[in-house]
Wavefront OBJ file of the C-alpha trace (Angstrom):
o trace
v 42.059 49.400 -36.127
v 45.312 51.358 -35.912
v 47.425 51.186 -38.980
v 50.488 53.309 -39.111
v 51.353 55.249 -42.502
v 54.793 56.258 -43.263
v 55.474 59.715 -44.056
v 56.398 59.349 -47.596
v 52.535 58.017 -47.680
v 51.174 60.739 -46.103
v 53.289 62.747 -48.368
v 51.411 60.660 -51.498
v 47.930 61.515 -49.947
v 48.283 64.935 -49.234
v 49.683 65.558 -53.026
v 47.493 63.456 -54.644
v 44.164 65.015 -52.691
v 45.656 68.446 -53.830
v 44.980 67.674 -57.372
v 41.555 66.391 -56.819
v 42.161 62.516 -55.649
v 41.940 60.627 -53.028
v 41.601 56.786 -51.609
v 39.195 55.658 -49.710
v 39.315 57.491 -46.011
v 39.417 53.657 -44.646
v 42.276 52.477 -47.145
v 45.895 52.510 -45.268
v 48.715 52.137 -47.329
v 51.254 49.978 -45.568
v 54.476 48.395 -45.388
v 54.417 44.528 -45.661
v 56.081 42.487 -42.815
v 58.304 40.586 -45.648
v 61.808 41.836 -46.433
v 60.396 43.261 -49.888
v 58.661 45.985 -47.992
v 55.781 46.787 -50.274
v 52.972 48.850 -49.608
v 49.284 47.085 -49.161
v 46.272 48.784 -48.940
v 44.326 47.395 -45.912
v 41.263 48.299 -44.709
v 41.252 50.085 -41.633
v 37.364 49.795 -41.421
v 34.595 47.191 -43.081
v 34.412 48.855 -46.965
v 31.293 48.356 -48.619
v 31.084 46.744 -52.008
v 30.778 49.046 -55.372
v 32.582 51.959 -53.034
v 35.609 53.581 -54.576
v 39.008 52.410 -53.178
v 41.525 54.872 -55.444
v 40.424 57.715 -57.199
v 43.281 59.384 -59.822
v 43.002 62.688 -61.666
v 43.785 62.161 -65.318
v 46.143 65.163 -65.246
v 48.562 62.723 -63.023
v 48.215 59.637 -65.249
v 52.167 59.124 -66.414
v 52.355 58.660 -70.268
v 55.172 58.389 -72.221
v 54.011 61.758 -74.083
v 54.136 63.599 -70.741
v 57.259 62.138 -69.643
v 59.177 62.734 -72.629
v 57.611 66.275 -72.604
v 59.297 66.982 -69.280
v 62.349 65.459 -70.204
v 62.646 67.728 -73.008
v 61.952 70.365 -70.945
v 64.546 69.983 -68.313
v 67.675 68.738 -70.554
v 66.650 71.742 -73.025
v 68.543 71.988 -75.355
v 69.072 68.371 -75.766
v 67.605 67.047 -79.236
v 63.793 66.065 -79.019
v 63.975 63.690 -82.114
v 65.740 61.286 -79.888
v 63.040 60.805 -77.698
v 60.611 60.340 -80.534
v 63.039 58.483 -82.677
v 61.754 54.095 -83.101
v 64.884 53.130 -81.468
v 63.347 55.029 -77.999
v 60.980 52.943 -76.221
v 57.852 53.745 -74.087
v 59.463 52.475 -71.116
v 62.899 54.384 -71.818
v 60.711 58.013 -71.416
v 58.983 56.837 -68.446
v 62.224 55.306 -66.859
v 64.162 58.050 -67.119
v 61.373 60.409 -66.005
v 60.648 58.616 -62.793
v 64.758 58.454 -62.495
v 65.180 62.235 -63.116
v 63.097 62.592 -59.801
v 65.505 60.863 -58.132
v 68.665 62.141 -59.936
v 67.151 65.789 -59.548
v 67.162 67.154 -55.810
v 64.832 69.559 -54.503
v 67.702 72.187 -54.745
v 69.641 72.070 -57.412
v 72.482 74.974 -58.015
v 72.659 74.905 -61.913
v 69.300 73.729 -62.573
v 65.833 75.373 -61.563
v 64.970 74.367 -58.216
v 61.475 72.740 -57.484
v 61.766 72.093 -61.043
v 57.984 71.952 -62.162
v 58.361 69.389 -64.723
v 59.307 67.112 -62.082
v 55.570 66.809 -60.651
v 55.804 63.527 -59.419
v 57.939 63.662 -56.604
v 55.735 62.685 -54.002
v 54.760 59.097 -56.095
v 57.867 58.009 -56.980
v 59.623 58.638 -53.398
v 56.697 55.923 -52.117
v 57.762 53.869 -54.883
v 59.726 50.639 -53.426
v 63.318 51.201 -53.078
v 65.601 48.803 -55.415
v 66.837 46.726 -52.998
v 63.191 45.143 -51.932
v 62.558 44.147 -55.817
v 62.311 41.022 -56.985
v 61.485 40.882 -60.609
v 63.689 38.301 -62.489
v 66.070 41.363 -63.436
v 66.809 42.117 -59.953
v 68.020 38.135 -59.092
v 71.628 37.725 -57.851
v 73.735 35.359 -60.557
v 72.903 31.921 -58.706
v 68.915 32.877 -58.502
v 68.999 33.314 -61.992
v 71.043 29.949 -62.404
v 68.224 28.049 -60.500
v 65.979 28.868 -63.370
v 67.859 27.201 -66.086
v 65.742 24.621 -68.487
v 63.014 26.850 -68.317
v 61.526 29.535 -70.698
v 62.231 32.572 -67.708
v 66.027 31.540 -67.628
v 66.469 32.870 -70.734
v 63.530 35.408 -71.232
v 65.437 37.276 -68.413
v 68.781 36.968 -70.081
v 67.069 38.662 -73.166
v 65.330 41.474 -70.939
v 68.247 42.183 -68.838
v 70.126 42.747 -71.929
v 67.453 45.182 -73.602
v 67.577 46.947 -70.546
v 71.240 47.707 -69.900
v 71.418 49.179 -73.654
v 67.903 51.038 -73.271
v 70.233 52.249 -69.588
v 72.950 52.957 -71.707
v 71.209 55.267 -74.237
v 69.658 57.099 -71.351
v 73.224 57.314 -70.204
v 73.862 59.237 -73.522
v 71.225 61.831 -73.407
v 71.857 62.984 -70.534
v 75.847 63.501 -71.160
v 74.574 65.849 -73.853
v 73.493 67.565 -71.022
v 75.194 66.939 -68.203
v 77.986 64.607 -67.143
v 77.126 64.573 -63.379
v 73.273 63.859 -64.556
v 74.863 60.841 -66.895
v 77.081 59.583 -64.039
v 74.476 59.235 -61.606
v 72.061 57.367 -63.283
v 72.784 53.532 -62.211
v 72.090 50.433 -63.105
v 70.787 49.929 -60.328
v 68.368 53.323 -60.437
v 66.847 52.966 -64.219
v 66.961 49.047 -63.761
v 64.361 49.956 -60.408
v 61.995 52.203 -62.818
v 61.708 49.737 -65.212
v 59.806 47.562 -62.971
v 57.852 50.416 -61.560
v 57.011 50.234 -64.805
v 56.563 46.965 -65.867
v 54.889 46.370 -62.428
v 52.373 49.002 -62.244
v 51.528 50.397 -65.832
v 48.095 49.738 -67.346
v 46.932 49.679 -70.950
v 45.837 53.564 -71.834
v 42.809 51.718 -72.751
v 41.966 51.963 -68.955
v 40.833 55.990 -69.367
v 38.750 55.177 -71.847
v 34.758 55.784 -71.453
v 34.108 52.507 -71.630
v 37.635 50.831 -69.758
v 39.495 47.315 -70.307
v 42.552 45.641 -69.572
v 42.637 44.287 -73.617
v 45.970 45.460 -74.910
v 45.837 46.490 -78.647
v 48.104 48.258 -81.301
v 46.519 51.130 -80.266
v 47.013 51.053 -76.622
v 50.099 52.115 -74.533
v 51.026 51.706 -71.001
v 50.435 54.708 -68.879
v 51.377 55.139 -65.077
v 48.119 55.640 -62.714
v 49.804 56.940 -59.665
v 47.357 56.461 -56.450
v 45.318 53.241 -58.324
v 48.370 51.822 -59.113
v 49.349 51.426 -55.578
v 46.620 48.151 -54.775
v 47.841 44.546 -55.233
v 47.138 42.008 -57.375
v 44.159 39.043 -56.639
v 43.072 36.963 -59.205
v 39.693 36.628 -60.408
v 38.793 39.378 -57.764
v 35.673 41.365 -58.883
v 36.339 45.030 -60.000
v 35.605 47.559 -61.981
v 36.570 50.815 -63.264
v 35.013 54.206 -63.089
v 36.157 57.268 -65.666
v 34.973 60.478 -65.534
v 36.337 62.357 -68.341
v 33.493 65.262 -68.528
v 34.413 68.777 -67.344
v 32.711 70.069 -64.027
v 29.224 71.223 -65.294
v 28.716 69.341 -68.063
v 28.527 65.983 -66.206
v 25.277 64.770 -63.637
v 25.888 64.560 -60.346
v 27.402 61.457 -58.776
v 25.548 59.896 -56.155
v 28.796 59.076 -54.100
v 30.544 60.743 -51.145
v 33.952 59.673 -52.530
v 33.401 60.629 -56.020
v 32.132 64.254 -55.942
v 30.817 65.925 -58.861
v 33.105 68.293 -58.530
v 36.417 66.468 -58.895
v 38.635 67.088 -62.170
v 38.358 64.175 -64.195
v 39.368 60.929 -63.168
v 39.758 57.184 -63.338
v 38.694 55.282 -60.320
v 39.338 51.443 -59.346
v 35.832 49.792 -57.055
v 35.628 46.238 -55.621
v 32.442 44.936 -56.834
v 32.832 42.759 -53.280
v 33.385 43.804 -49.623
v 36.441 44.286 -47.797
v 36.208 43.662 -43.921
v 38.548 45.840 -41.628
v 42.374 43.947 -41.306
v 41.606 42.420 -45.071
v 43.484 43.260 -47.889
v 42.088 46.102 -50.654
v 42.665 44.192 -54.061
v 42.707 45.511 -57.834
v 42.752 42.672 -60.708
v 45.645 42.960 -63.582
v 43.535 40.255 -65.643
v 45.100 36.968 -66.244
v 48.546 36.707 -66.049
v 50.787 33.018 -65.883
v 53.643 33.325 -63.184
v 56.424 34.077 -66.099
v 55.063 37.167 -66.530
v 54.042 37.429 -63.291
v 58.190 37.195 -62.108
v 59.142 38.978 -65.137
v 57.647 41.878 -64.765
v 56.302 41.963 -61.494
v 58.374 40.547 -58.895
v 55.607 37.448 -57.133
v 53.771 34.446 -58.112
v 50.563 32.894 -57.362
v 50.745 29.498 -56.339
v 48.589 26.877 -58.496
v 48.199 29.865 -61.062
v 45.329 28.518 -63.258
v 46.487 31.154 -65.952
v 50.242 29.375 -66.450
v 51.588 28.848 -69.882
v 54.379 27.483 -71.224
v 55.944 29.029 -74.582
v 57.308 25.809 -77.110
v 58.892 26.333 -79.953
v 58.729 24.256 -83.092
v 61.467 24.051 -86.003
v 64.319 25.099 -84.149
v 65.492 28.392 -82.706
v 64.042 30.282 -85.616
v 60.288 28.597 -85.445
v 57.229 29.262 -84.638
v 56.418 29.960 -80.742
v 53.018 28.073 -79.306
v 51.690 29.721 -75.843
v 50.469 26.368 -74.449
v 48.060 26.701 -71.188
v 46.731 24.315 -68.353
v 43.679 23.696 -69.744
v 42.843 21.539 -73.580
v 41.476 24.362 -75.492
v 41.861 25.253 -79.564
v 45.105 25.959 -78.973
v 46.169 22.280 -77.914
v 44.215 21.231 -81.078
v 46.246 24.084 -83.585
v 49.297 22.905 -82.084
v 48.619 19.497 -82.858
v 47.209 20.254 -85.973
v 50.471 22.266 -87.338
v 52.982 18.664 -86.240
v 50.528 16.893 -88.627
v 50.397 19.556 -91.479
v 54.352 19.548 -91.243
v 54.548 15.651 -91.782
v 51.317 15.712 -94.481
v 49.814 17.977 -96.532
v 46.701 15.546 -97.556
v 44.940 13.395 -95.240
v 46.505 11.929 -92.566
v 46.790 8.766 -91.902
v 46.977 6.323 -88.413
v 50.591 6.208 -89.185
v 50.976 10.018 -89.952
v 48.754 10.472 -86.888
v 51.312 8.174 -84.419
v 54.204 9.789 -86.253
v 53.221 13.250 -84.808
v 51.764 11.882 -81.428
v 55.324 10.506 -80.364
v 57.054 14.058 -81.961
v 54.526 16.218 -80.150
v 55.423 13.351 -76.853
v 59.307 13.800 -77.334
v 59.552 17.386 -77.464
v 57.390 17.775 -74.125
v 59.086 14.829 -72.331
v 62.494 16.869 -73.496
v 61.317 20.234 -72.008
v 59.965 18.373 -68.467
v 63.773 16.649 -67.722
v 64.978 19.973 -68.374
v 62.925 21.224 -65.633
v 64.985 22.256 -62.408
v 64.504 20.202 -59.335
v 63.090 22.840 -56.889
v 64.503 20.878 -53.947
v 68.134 21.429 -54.712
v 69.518 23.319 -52.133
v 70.557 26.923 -53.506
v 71.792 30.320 -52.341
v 68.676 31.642 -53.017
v 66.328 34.692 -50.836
v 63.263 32.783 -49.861
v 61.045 34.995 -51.972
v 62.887 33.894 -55.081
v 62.629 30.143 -53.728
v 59.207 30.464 -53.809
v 58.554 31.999 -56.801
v 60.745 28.960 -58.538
v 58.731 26.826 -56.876
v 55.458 27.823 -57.756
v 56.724 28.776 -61.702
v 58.393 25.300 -61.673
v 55.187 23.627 -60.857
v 53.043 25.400 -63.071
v 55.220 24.443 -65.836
v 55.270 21.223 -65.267
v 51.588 20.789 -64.668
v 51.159 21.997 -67.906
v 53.521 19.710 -69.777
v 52.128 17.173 -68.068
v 48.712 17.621 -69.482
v 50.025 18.144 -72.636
v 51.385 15.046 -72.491
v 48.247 13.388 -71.723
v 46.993 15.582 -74.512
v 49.512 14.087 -76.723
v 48.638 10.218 -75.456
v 45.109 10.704 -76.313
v 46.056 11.796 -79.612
v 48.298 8.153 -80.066
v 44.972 6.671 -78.966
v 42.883 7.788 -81.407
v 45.707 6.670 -83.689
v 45.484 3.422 -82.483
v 41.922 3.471 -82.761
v 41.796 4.317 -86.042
v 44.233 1.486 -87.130
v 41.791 -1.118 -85.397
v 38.769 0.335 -87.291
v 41.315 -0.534 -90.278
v 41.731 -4.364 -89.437
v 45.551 -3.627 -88.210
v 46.731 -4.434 -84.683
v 49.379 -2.298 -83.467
v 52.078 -3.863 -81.181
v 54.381 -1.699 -78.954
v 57.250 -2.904 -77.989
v 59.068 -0.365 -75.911
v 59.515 2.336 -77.989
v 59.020 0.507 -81.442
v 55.468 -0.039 -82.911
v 54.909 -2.794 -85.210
v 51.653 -4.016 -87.632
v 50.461 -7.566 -87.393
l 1 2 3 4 5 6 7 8 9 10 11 12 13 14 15 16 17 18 19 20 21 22 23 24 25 26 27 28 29 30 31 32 33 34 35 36 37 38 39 40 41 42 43 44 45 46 47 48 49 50 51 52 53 54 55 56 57 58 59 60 61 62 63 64 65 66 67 68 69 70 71 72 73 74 75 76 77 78 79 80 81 82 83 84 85 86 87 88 89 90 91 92 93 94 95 96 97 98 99 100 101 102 103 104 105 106 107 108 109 110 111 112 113 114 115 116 117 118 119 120 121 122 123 124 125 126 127 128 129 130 131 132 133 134 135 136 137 138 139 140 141 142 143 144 145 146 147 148 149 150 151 152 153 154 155 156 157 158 159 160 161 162 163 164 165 166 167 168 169 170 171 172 173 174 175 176 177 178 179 180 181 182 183 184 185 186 187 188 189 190 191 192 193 194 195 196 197 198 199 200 201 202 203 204 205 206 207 208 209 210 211 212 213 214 215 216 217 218 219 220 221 222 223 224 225 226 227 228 229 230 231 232 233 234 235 236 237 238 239 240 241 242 243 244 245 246 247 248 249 250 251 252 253 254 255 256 257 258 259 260 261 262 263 264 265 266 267 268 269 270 271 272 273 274 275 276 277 278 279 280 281 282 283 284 285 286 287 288 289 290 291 292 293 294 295 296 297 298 299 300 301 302 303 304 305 306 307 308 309 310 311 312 313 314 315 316 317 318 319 320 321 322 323 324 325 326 327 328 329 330 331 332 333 334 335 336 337 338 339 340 341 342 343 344 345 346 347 348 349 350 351 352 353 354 355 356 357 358 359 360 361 362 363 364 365 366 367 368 369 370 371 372 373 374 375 376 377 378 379 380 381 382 383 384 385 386 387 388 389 390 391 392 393 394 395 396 397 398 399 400 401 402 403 404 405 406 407 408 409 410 411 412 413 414 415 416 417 418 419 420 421 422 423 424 425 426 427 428 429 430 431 432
């Protein structure tokens, strides 16, 4: 099978083989027929299970410690503290890294050409241009319209914001160091690296000997350039290799594409087979759509992993990340309504009390849903993606609306066990 590469791929290959890693000699990286223009790995020939797909040295891995580092290093003398100051984020270092590459030139009169802290080069010019993203903070005004009622509409409001003053600070540093620098960083430019970050970082907890996907205080997201570049299938088997041993002091591996000789590395394998013409996946781990269009740019359609955030006791109160499925955290929800009616036992009357609360605050969140079918000037990848988010979300109020009638029901039953009939009228209840 004949699957062309573009030369900014071949450009990624060749720089990522010269520092010891590699994919897969039947995974081609390329461009998608949609009008995002993403790469996909594809299998050129049938890949065995357990073989590796991606193979990155741990010298390339992009962490906000390296990329402040460089940054440092090329706006010398421009005050470190800033970069290590709380009000500078993770993402702001690796932003404005990847950003520098762009804002930096191969030539540059007043600055050191081929500037070695700029190492990169070859990754982030295969990274997609701005114009093919579609994470929420790249939708035009009336996208971002079509999304009101929902938890996203204003999620990306509040992101959008963080962003242009994370932008803005960047903007600021560099004016210490060099006007042209400042005025050439767009919105448009850092607003593009923060999804390449958002969209491709894993938890650090990935190079570890023994890797996961579990995010913890003591994790940070790190840039894998080369792994990074598979796709996203749920539930699809992998697993992780990392070889953090010298050359010497580690056996040898019994694998053509991971010689014992190669510098340390992390390594992504599909525990399942991929026939030529299919698709190479990785797995994020379970993620609902929100996130999935926040941060990302797609959705999955019947996402089993959708949630939807509610919030009780106004705008200040507590947040509740409700899924599809009943699980404990249907039963603590429904558990907090009651403590916030009684603090002793509750009885069938406290019990309907916070069955028709719990009822009225979903049944409020599914009329403010959006009605998908409206027409709208919308790109048909953004259509989509309201479509499936819309759906997901209202799947999930509706079963915890059901959750919510079974609750009444056991209310009910438990006023027949106490010799009193209930009578609904409408919306009134009554005792006889």
């Amino acid at each position: 099978m004949h699957l062309e590469e573009s030369a900014n791929v071949a450009q990624l290959k060749s720089w990522l083989e010269s520092h010891g890693g590699a994919f897969h000699p039947s995974v081609k990286l390329v461009s998608d027929s949609s009008e995002t223009k993403g790469l996909n790995a594809v299998a050129s020939h049938d890949i065995p299970a357990s073989e590796p797909v991606a193979r990155t040295p741990i010298d390339l891995v992009i962490t906000s410690a390296k990329a402040r580092n460089c940054i440092c290093d090329i706006l010398r003398p421009s005050p470190a503290e800033i970069l290590t100051s709380e009000t500078w984020s993770e993402r702001q270092s690796i932003g404005l890294y990847l950003s520098l590459h762009s804002l930096i030139p191969r030539q540059v009169p007043r600055i050191r050409s081929r500037h070695p802290s700029l190492l990169h080069r070859p990754y982030v010019s295969a990274l997609p241009h701005a114009s093919t993203l579609r994470a929420a903070i790249h939708f035009t005004d009336d996208e971002l319209l079509a999304f009101k009622g929902t938890n996203l509409y204003g999620a990306t409001i509040d992101r959008t914001q963080l962003l242009r003053e994370e932008w803005q600070k960047c903007r600021d540093l560099l004016q210490s160091c060099s006007s042209e620098l400042a005025a050439k960083l767009t919105w448009e430019l850092y607003s593009a690296a923060a999804t390449h970050y958002t969209s491709r970082a894993f938890p650090s907890s990935m190079l570890e000997e023994n890797p996961t996907l579990q995010v913890s205080s003591q994790t940070e997201p790190v840039l894998i350039p080369g792994v990074d570049c598979l796709n996203h299938y749920r539930a699809r088997p992998v697993t992780w290799l990392v070889e953090t041993r010298p050359v010497g002091q580690r056996p040898t591996v019994a694998n053509d594409h991971t010689p014992a000789d190669a510098p340390p590395f992390v390594a992504v394998i599909p525990l399942t087979p991929t026939p030529a013409g299919a698709e190479v996946f990785n797995n994020y781990g379970p993620k609902p759509n929100s996130e999935l269009i926040l941060g990302y740019g797609f959705t999955l359609e019947d996402n089993a992993d959708d949630t939807i955030v509610l919030k009780l006791g106004g705008g200040g109160g507590e947040t509740w990340e409700i899924g599809r499925r009943w699980n404990e955290q249907h039963e603590r929800l429904w558990q907090r309504i009651l403590g916030s009616l009684v603090e002793d036992e509750p009885t069938f009357e406290d019990r309907l009390e916070a069955a028709s609360m719990l009822m009225d605050m979903v049944q409020q969140k599914l009329d403010a849903l959006p009605d998908t079918m409206a027409p709208r000037s919308m790109r048909p990848e953004v259509a989509q993606m309201l479509k499936h988010y819309v759906d997901g979300q209202r799947d999930v109020l509706q079963n915890l609306l059901e959750f919510a009638a079974s609750k009444e029901e056991e209310a009910i039953a438990a006023a027949k066990e106490q010799g009193v009939e209930l009578v609904f009228d409408d919306d009134e209840a009554g005792e006889v």
